[in-house]
Legacy VTK file of the C-alpha trace (Angstrom):
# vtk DataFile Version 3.0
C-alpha trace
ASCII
DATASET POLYDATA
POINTS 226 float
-17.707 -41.398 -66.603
-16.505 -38.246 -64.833
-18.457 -34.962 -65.003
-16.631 -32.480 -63.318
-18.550 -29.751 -61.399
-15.965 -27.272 -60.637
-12.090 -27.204 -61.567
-9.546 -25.028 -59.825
-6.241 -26.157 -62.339
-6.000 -23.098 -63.853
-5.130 -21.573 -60.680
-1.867 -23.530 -60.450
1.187 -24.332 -62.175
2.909 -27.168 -63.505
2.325 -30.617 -60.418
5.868 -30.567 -57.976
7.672 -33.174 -56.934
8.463 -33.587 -53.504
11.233 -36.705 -54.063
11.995 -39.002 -51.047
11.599 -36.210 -48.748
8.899 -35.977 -45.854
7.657 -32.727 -47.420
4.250 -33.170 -48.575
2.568 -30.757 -45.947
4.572 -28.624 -46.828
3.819 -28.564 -50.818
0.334 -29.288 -50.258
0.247 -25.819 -47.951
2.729 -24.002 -50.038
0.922 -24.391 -53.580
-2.622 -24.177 -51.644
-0.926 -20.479 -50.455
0.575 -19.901 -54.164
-3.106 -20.679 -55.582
-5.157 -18.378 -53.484
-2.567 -15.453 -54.893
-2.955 -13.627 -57.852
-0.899 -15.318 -61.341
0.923 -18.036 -60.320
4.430 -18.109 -58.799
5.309 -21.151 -57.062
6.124 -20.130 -52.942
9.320 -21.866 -51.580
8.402 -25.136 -49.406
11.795 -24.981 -48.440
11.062 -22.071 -46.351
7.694 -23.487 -44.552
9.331 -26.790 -44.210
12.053 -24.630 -42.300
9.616 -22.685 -40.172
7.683 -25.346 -38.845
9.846 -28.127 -38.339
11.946 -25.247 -36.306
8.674 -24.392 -34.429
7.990 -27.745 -33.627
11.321 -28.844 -32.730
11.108 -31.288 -35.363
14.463 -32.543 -37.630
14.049 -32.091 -41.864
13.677 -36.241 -41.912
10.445 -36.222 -39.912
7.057 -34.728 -41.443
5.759 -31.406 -40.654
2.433 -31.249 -38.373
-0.635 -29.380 -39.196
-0.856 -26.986 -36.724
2.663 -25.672 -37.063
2.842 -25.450 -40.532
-0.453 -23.462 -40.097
1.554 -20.745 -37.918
4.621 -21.181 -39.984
2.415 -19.578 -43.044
0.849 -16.871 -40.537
3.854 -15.972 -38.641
6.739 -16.879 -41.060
5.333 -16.725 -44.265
7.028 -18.092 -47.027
9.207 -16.246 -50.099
8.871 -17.597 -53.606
10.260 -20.458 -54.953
13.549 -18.535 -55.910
14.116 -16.937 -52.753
14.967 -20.771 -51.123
14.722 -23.574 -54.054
13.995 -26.930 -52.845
16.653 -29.308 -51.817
16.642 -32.759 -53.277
17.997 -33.893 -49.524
18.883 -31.852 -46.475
23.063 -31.741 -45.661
24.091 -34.643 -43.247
25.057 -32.322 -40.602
21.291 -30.724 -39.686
23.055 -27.432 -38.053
23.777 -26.539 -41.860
20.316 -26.395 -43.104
19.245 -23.074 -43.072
17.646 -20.323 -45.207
19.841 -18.262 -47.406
20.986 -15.105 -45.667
18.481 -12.793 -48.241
15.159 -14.718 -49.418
13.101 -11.534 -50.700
9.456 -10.619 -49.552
7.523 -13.024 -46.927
4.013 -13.728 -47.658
2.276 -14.955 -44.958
-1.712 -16.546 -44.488
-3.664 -16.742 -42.062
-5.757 -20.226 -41.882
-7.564 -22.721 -39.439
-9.059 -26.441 -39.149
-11.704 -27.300 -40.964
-13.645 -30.572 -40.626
-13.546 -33.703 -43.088
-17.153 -33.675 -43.921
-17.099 -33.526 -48.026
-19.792 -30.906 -47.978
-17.325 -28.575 -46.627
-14.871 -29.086 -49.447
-17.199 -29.010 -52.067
-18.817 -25.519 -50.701
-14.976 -24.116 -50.528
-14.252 -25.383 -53.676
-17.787 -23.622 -55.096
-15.897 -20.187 -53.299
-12.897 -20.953 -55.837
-10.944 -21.757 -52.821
-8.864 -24.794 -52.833
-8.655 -26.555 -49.788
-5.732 -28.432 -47.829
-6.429 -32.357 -47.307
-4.298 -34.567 -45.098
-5.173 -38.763 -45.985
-4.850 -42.203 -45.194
-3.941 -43.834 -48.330
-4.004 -47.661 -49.637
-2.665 -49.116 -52.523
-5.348 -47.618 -55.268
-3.796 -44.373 -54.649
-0.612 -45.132 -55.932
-1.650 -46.101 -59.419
-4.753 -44.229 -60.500
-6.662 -45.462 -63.181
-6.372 -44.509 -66.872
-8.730 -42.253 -66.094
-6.720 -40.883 -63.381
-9.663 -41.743 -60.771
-8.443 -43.689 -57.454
-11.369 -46.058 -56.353
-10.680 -48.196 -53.641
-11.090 -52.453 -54.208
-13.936 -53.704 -52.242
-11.322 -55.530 -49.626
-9.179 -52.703 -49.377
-8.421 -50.867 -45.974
-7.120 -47.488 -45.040
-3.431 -47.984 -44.099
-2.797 -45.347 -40.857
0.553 -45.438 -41.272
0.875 -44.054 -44.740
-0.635 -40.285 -44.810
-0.157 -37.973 -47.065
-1.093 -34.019 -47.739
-2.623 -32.607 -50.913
-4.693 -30.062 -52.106
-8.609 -30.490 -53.311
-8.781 -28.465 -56.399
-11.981 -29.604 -57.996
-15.104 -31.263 -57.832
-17.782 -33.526 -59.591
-18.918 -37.325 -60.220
-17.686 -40.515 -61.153
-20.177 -43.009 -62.706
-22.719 -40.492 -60.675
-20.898 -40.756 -57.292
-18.918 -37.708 -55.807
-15.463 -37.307 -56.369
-13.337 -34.642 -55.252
-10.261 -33.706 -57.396
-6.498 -33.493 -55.791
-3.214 -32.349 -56.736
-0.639 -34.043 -55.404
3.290 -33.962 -54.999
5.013 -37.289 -57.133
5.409 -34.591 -60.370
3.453 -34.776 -63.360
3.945 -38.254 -63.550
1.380 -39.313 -61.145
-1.775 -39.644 -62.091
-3.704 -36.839 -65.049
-0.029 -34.815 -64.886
0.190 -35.047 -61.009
-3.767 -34.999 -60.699
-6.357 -37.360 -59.570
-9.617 -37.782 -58.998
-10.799 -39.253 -55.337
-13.977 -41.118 -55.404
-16.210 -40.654 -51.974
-15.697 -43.840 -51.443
-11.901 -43.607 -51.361
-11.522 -40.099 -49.311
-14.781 -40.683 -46.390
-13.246 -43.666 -44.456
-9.516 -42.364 -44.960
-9.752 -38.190 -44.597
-8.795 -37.178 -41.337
-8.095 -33.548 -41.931
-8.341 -30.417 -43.448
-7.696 -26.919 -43.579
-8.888 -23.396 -45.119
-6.013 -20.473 -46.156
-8.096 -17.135 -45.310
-6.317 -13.639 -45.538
-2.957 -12.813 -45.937
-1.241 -11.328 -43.127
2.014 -9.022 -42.718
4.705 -11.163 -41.109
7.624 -8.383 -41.468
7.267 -7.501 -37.968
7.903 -11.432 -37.344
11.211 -13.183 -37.268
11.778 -17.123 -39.168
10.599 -20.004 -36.489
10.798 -17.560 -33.503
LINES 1 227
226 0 1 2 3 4 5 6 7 8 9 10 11 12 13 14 15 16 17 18 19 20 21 22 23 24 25 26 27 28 29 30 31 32 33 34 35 36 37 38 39 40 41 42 43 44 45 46 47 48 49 50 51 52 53 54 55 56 57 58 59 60 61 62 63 64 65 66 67 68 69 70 71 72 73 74 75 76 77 78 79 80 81 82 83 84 85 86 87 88 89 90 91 92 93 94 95 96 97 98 99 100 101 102 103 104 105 106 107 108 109 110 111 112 113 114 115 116 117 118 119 120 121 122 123 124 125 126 127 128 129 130 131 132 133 134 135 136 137 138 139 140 141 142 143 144 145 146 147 148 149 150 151 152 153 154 155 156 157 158 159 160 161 162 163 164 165 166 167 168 169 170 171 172 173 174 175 176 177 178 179 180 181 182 183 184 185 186 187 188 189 190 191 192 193 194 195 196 197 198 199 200 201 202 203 204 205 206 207 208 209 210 211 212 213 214 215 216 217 218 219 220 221 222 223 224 225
């Protein structure tokens, strides 16, 4: 039985798909951006992908890291969706991927570390602030229940090698346990249409971090992955 405490959905639009790209920092920071704005308008990952993979010195085929896609959104910003659409893959030649000469207005977001304690989440969530999570996952997660809960087997282990970025969006209990409700990045196909609920005993032994959007920022004075 779930009995949800607190459900941030309406915020957002329809669940993204990120495809067979590396990209799921950067949805699970662009659409945590998108949510904390007013009306929703999907914010080009393209872009922050761009930013802090350029910051980082990092190619489009490896993932982003926290802390630069953190000053990608408060340096760079990000332009909506239309401005830079995602690409289903990057061109061959690397040198050739890069933003369209005119993207329209940058919105940029300031944000920090937060720690992986669930009492954190749940108070952010309480603020109507959703919150972004980066996971271990294991084999539950990749077929959620009817119910579209993800509750670990009793012999099954975090896998550090698979980790993955979404956004906490909601809170409550499963069979009287907490749970903390994610949006992920497989499309609407995944899960309660690209939803799923996390039991505590799924998300304590495999969360290793998180992060809070705060303010919005000006970035025109800034220039793309200076």
């Amino acid at each position: 039985m779930i009995d949800i405490v607190r459900d941030l959905r309406p915020l957002f639009g329809p669940a993204r798909d990120q495809g067979a790209r590396p990209t799921c920092l950067a949805f699970a920071a662009s659409d945590t951006h998108a949510g904390l704005r007013d009306g929703w308008a999907p914010l080009s990952c393209e872009f922050a992908f761009y930013a802090a993979q350029k910051r980082a010195g990092r190619p489009p085929t490896s993932g982003a890291l926290l802390s630069t896609m953190l000053d990608a959104l408060r340096l760079d910003g990000q332009p909506d969706e239309k401005g830079w659409p995602y690409l289903a893959a990057v061109p061959a030649d690397h040198r050739l991927w890069t933003p369209p000469a005119t993207v329209g207005p940058l919105y940029g977001r300031n944000g920090q570390r937060d720690g992986t304690d669930l009492s954190s989440i749940l108070a952010a969530l309480d603020r109507d602030t959703p919150v972004l999570m980066l996971t271990m996952l294991s084999r539950s997660f990749f077929q959620p229940r009817g119910d579209g809960v993800v509750d670990p087997a009793n012999d099954e282990l975090p896998e550090p090698a698979q980790r993955h970025a979404v956004v906490a969006v909601g809170h409550g209990t499963v069979d009287g346990t907490p749970a903390i409700l994610i949006r992920n990045s497989w499309g609407p196909g995944w899960g309660l249409e690209g939803h799923a609920w996390l039991t505590e005993r799924f998300l304590a032994p495999r969360l290793f971090a998180t992060a809070n959007l705060t303010e919005e920022v000006d970035v025109s004075s800034h220039t793309a992955a200076a």
